[in-house]
BADRENLUM-445475 format. One record per residue: x, z, y of N, C-alpha, C, CB in turn; residue in one letter; chain. Coordinates in Angstrom, 2 decimals, always signed. Each point is the difference from the previous one (the first is absolute). Last residue first. Glycine has a CB too. Layout:
<atoms>
+---------+---------+---------+---------+---------+---------+---------+---------+---------+---------+---------+---------+------+-------+
!    n_c1 !    n_c3 !    n_c2 !   ca_c1 !   ca_c3 !   ca_c2 !    c_c1 !    c_c3 !    c_c2 !   cb_c1 !   cb_c3 !   cb_c2 ! rest ! kette !
+---------+---------+---------+---------+---------+---------+---------+---------+---------+---------+---------+---------+------+-------+
!       X !       Z !       Y !       X !       Z !       Y !       X !       Z !       Y !       X !       Z !       Y !    a !     A !
...
+---------+---------+---------+---------+---------+---------+---------+---------+---------+---------+---------+---------+------+-------+
</atoms>
This chain:
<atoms>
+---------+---------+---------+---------+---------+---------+---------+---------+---------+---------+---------+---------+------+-------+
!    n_c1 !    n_c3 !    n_c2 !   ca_c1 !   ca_c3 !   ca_c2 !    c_c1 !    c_c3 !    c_c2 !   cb_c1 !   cb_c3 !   cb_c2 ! rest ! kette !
+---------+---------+---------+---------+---------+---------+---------+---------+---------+---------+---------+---------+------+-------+
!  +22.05 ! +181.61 !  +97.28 !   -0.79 !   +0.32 !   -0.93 !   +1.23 !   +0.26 !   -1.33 !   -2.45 !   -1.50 !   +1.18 !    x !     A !
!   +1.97 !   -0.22 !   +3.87 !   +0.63 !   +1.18 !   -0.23 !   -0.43 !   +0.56 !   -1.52 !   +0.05 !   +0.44 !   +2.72 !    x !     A !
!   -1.76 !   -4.37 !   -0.46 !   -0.93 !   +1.14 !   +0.06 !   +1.12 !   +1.50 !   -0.49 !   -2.63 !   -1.88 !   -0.77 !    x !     A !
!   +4.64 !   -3.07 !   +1.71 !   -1.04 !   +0.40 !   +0.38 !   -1.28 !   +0.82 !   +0.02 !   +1.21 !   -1.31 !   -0.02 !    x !     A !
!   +2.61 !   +0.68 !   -2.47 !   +0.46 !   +0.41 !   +1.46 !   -1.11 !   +0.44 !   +0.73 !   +1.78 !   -1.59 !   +0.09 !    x !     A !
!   -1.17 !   -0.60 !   -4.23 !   -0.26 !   +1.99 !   -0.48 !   -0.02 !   -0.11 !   +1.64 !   +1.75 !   +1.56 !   -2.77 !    x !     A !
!   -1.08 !   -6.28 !   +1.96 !   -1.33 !   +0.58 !   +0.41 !   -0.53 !   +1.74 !   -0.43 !   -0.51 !   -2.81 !   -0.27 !    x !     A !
!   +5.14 !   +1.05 !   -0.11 !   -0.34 !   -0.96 !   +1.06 !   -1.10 !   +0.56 !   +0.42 !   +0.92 !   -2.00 !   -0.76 !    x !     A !
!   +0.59 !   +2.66 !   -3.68 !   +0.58 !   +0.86 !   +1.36 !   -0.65 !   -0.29 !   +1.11 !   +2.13 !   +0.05 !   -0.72 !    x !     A !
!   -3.45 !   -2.93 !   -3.12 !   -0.70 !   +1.88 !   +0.70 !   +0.91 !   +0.40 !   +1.05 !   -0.81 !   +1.25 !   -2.38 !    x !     A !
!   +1.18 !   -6.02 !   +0.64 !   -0.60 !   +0.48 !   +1.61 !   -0.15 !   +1.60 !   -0.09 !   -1.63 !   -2.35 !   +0.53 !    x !     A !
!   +2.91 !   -0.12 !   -4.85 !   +1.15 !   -0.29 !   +0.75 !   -0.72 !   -0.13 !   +1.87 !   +1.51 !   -1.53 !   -2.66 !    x !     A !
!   -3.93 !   +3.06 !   -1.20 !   +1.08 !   +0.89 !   +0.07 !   +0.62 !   -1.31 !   +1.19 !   +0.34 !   +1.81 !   -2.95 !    x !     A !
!   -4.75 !   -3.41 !   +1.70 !   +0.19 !   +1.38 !   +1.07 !   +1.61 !   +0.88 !   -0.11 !   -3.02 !   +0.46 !   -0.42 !    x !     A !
!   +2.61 !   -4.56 !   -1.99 !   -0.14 !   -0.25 !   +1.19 !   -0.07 !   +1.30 !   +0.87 !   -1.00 !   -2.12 !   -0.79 !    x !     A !
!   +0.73 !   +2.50 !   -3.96 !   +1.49 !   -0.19 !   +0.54 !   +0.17 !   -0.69 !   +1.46 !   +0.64 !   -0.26 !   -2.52 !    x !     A !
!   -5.23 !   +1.96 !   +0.79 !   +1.04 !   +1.16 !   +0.26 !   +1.60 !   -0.61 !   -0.05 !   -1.83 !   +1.87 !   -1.21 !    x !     A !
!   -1.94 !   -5.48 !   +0.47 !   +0.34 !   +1.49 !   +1.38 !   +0.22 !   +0.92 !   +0.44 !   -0.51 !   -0.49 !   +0.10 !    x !     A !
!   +1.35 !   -2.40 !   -4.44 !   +0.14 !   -0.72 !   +1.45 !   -0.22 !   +0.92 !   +1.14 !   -0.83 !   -2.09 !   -0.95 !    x !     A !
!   -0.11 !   +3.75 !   -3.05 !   +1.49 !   +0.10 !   -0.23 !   +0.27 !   -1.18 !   +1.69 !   +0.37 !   +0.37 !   -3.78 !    x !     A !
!   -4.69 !   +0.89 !   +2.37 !   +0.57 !   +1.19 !   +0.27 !   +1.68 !   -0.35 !   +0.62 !   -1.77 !   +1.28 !   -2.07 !    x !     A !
!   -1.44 !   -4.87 !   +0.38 !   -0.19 !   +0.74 !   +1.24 !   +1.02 !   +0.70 !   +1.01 !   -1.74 !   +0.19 !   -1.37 !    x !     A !
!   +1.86 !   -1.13 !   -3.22 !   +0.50 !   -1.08 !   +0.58 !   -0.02 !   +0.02 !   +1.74 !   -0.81 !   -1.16 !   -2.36 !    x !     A !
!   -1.40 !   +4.02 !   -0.91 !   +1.39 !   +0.50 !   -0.29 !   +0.77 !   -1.61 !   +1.30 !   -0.29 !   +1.58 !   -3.71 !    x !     A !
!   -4.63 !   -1.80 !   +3.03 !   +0.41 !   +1.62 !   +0.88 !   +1.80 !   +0.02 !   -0.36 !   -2.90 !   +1.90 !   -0.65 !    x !     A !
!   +1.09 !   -5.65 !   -1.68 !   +0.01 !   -0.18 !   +1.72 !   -0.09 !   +1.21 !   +0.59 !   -1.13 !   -2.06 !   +0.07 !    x !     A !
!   +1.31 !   +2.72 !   -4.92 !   +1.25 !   -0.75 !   +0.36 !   -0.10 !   -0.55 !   +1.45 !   +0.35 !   -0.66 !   -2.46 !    x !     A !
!   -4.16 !   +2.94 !   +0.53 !   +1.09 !   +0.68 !   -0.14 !   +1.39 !   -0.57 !   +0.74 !   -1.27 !   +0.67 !   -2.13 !    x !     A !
!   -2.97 !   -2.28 !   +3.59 !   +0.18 !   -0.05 !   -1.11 !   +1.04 !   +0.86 !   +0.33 !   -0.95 !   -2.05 !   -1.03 !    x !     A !
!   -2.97 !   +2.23 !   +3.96 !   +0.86 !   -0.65 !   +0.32 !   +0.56 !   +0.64 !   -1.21 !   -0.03 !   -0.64 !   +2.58 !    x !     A !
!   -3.90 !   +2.36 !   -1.32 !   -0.34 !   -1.23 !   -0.52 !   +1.76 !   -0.63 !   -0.11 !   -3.01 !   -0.29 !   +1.25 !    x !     A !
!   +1.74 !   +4.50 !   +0.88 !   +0.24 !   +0.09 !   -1.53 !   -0.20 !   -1.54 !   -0.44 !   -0.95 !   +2.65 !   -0.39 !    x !     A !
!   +4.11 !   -1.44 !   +4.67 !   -1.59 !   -0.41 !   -0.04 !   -0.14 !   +0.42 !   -1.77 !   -0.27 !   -2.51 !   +2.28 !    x !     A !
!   +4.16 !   +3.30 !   +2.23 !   -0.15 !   -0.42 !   -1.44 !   -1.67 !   +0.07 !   -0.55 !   +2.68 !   +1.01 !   -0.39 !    x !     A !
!   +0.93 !   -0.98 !   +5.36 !   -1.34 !   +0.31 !   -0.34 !   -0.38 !   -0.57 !   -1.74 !   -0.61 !   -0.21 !   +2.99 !    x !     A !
!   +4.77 !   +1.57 !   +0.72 !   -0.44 !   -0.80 !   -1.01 !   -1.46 !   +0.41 !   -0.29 !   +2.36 !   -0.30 !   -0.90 !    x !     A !
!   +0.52 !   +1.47 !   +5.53 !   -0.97 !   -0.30 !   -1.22 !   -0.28 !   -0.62 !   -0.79 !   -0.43 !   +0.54 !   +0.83 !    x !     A !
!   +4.47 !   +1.67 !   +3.27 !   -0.21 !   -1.24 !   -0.62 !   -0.98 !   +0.52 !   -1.10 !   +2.37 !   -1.29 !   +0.56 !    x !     A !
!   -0.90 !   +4.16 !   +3.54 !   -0.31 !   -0.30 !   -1.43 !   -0.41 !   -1.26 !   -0.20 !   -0.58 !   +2.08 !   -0.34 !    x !     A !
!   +1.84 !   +0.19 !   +4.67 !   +1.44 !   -0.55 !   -0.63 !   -0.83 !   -0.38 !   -1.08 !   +2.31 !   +1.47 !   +0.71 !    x !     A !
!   -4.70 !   +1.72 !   +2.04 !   +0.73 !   +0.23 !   -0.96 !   +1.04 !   -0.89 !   -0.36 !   -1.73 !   +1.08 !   -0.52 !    x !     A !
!   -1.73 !   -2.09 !   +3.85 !   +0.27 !   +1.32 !   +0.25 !   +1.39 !   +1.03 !   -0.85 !   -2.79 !   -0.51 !   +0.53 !    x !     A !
!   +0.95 !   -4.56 !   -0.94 !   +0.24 !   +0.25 !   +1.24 !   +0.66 !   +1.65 !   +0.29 !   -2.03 !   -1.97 !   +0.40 !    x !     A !
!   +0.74 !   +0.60 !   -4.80 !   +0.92 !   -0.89 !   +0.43 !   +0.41 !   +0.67 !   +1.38 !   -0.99 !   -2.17 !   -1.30 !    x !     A !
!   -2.70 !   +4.30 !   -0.36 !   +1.01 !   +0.25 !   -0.66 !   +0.86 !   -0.34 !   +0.30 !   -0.84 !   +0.15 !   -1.17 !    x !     A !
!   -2.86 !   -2.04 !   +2.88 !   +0.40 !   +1.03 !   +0.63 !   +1.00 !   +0.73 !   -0.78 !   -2.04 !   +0.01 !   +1.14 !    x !     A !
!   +0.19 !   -3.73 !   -2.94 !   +0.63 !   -0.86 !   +1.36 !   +0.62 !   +1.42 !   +0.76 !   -2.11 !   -2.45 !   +0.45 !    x !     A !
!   -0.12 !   +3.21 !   -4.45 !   +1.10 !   -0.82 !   -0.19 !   +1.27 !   -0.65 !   +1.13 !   -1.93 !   -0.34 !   -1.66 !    x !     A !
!   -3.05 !   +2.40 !   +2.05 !   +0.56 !   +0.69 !   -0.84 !   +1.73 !   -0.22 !   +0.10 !   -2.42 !   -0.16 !   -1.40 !    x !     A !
!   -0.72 !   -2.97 !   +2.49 !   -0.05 !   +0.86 !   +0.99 !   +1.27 !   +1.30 !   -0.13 !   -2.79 !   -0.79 !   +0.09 !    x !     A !
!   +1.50 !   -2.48 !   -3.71 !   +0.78 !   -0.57 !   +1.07 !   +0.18 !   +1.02 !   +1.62 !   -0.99 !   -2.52 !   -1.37 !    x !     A !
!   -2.01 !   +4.02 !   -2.56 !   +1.00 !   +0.13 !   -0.04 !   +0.93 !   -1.16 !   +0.97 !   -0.82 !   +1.26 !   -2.27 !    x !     A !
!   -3.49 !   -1.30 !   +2.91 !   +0.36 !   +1.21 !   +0.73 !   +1.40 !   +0.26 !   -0.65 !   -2.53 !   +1.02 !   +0.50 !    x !     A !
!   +0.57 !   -5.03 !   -1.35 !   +0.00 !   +0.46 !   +1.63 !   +0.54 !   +1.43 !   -0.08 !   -2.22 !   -1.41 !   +0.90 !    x !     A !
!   +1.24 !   +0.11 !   -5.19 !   +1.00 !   -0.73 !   +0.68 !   +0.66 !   +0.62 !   +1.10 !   -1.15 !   -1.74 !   -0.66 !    x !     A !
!   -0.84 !   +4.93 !   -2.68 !   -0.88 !   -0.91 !   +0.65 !   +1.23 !   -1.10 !   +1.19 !   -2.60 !   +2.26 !   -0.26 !    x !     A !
!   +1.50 !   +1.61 !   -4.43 !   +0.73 !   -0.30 !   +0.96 !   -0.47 !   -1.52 !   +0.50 !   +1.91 !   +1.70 !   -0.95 !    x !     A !
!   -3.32 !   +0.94 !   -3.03 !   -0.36 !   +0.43 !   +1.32 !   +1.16 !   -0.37 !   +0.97 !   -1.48 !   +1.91 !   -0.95 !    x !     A !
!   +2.56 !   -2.32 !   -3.94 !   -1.45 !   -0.06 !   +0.62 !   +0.29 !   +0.82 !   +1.46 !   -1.63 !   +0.03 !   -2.58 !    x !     A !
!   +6.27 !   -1.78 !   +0.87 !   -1.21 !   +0.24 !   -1.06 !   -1.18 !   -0.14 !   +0.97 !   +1.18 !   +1.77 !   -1.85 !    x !     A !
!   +4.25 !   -2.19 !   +3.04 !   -1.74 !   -0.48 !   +0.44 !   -0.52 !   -0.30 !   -1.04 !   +0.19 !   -1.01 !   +1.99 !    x !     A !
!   +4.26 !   +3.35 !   -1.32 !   -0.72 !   -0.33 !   -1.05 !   -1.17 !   -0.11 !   +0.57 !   +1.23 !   +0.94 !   -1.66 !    x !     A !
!   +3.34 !   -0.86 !   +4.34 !   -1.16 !   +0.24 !   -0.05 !   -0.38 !   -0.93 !   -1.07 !   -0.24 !   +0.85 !   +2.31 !    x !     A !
!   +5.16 !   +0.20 !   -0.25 !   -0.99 !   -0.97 !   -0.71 !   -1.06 !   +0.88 !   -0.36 !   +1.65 !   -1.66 !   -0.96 !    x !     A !
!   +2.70 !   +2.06 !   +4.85 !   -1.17 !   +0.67 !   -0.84 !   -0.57 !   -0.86 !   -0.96 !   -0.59 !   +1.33 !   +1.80 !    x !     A !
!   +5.62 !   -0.47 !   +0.61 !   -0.86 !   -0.70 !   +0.02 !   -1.12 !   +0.73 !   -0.91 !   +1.61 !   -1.99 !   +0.59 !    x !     A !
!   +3.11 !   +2.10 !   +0.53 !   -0.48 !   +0.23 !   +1.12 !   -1.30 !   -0.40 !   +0.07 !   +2.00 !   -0.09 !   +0.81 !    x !     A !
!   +1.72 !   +0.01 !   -4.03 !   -0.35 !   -1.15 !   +0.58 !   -0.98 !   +0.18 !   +1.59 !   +0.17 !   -0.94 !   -2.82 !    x !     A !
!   +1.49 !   +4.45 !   -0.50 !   +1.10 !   -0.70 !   +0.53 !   -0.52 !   -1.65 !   +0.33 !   +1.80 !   +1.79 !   -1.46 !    x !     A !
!   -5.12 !   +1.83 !   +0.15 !   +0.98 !   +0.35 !   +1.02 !   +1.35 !   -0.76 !   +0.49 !   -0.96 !   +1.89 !   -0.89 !    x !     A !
!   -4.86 !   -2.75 !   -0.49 !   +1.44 !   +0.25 !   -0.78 !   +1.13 !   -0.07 !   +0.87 !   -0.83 !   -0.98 !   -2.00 !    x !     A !
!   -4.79 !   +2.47 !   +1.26 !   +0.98 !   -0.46 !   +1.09 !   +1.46 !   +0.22 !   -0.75 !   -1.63 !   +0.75 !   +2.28 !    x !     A !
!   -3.86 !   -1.47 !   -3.55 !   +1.17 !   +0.72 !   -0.17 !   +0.94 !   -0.44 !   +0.98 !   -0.43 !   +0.32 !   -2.30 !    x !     A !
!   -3.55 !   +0.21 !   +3.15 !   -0.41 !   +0.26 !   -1.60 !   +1.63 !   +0.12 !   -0.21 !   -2.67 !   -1.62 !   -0.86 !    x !     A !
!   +0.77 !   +3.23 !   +5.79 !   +0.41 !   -1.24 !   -0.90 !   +0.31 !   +0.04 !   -1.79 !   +1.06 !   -0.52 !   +2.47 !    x !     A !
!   -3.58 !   +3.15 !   +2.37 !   +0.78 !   -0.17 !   -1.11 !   -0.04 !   -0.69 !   -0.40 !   +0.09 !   +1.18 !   -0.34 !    x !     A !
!   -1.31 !   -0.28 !   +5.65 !   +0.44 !   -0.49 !   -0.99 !   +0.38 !   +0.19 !   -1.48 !   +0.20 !   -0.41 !   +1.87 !    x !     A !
!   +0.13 !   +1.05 !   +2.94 !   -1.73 !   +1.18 !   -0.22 !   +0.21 !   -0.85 !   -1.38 !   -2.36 !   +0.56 !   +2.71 !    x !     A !
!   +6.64 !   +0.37 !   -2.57 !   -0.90 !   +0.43 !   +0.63 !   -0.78 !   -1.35 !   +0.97 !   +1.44 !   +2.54 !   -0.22 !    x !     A !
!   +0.80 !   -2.56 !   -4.26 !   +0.53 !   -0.19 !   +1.33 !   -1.33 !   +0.08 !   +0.93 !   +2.19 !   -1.54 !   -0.79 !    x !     A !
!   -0.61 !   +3.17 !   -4.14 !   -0.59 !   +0.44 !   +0.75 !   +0.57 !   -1.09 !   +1.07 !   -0.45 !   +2.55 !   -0.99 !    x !     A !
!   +0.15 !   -2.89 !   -4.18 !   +1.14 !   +0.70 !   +0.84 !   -0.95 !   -0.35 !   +1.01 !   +2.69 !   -0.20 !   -0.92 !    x !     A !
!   -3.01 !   -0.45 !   -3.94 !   -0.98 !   +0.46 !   +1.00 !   +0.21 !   +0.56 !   +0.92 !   -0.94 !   +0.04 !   -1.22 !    x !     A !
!   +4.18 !   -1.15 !   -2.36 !   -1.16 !   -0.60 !   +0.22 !   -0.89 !   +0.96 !   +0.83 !   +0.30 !   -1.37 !   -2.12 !    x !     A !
!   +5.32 !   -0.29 !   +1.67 !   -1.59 !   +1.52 !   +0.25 !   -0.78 !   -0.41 !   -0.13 !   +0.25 !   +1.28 !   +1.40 !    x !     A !
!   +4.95 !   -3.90 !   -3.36 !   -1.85 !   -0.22 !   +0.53 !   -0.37 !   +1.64 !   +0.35 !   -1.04 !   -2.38 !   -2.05 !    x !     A !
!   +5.48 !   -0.51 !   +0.71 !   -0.38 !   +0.89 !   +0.39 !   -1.51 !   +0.05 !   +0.78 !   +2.50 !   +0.27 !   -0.21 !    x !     A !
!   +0.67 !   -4.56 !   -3.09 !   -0.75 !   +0.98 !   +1.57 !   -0.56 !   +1.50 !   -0.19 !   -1.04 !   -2.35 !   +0.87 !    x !     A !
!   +2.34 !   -1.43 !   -4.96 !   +1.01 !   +0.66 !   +1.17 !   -0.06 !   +0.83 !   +1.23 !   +0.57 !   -1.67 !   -0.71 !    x !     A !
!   -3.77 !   -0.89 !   -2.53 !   +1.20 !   -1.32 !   +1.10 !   +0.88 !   +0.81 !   +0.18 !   -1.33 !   -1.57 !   +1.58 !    x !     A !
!   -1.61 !   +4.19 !   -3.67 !   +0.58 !   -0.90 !   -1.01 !   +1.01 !   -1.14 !   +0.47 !   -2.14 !   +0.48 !   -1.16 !    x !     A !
!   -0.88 !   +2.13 !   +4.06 !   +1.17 !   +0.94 !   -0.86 !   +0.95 !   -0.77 !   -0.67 !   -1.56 !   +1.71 !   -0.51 !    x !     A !
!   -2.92 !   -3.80 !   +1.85 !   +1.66 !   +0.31 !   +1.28 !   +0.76 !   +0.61 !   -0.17 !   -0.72 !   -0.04 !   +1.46 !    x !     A !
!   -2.73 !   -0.44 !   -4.91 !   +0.38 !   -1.30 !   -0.01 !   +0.85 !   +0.15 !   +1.54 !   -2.27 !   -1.33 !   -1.71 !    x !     A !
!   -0.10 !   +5.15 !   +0.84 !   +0.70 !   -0.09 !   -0.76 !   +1.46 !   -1.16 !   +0.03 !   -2.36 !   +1.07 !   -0.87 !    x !     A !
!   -1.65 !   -0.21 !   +3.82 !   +1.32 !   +0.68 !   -0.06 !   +0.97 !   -0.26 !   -0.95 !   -1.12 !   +1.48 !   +0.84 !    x !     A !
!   -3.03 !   -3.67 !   -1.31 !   +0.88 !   -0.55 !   +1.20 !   +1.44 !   +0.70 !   +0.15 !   -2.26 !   -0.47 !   +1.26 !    x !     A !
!   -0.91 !   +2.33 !   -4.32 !   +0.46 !   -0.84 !   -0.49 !   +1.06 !   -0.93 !   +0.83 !   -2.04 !   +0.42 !   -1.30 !    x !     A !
!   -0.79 !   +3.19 !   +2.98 !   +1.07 !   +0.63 !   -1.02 !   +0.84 !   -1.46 !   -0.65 !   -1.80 !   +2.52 !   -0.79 !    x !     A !
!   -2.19 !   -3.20 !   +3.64 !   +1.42 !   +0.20 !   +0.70 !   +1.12 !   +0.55 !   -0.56 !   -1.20 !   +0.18 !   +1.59 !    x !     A !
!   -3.20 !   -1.91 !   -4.26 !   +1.30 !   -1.12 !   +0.77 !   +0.87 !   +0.98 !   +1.34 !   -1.91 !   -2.77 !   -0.31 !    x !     A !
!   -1.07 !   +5.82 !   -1.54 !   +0.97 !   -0.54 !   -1.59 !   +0.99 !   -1.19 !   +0.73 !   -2.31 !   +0.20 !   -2.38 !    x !     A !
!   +0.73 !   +3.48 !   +5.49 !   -0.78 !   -1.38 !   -0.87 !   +1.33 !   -0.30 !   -0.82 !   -1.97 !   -1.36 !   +1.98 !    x !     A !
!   +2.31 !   +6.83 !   -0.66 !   +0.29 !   -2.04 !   +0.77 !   -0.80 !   -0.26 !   -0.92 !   +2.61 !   -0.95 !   +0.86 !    x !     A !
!   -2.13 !   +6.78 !   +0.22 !   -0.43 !   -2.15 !   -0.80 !   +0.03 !   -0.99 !   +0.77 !   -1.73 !   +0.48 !   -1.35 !    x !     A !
!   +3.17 !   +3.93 !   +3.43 !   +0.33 !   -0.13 !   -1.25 !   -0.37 !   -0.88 !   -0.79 !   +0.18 !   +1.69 !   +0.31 !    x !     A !
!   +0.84 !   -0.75 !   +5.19 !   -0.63 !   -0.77 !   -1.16 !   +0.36 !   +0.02 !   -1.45 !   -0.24 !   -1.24 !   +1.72 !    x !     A !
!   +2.72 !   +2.21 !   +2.56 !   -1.58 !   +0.48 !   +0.23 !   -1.06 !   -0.03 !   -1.10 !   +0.43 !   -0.84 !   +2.14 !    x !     A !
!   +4.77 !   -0.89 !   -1.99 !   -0.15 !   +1.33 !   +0.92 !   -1.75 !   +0.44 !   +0.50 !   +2.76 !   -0.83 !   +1.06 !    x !     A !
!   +1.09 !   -0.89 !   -5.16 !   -1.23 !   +0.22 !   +0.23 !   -0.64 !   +0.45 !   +1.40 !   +0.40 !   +0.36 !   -2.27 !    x !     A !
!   +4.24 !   -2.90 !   +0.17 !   -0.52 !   +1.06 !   +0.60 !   -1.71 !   -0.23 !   +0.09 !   +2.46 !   +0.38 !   +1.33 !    x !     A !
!   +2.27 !   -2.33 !   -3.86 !   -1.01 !   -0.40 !   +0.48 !   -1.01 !   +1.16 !   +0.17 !   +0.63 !   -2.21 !   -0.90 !    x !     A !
!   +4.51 !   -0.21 !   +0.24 !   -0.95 !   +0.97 !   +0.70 !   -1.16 !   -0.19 !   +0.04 !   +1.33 !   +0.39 !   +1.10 !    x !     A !
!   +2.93 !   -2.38 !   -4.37 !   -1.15 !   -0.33 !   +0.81 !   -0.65 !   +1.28 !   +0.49 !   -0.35 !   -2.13 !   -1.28 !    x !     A !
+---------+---------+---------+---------+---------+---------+---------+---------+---------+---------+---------+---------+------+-------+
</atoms>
């Protein structure tokens, strides 16, 4: 597993933990990878995709904004994970939309060359 630091030396405990639980499926994760004007909590490389730890301060509207311009500009597909949601519906989550996002990444790396 890769997993790169590129701005940030502490994470929240739930994004260290998120990481973890995508390692464990098998994936290659960065956490805090850059898509410009953009960073993302983590982004995993052979699916082509990001999941975000929505702790405090985040706000619908503006993450759908967020989400919709990643997609459009980048190819990225978003998971979005919450602290209220149980151990076993983040892993159930995980494992449904990262085997849906592998069988389109090629398809959508295209679209931002990423």
């Amino acid at each position: 597993m890769r997993n790169t630091d590129s701005s940030r030396t502490e994470y929240t405990n739930g994004q260290l933990w998120l990481n973890c639980r995508i390692n464990e499926l098998g994936f290659s994760t960065e956490m805090e990878r850059e898509f410009l004007p953009f960073q993302v909590d983590i982004y995993v490389h052979e699916t082509h995709s990001v999941v975000e730890y929505d702790g405090m301060g985040h706000w619908k509207k503006r993450d759908q904004k967020r989400d919709y311009f990643l997609e459009k500009t980048y190819g990225l597909k978003v998971l979005r994970i919450t602290p209220r949601m149980k151990s076993i519906e983040v892993r159930e989550k995980l494992v449904e939309f990262l085997s849906a996002c592998a069988e389109t990444a090629e398809e959508r790396r295209k679209v931002g060359n990423t």
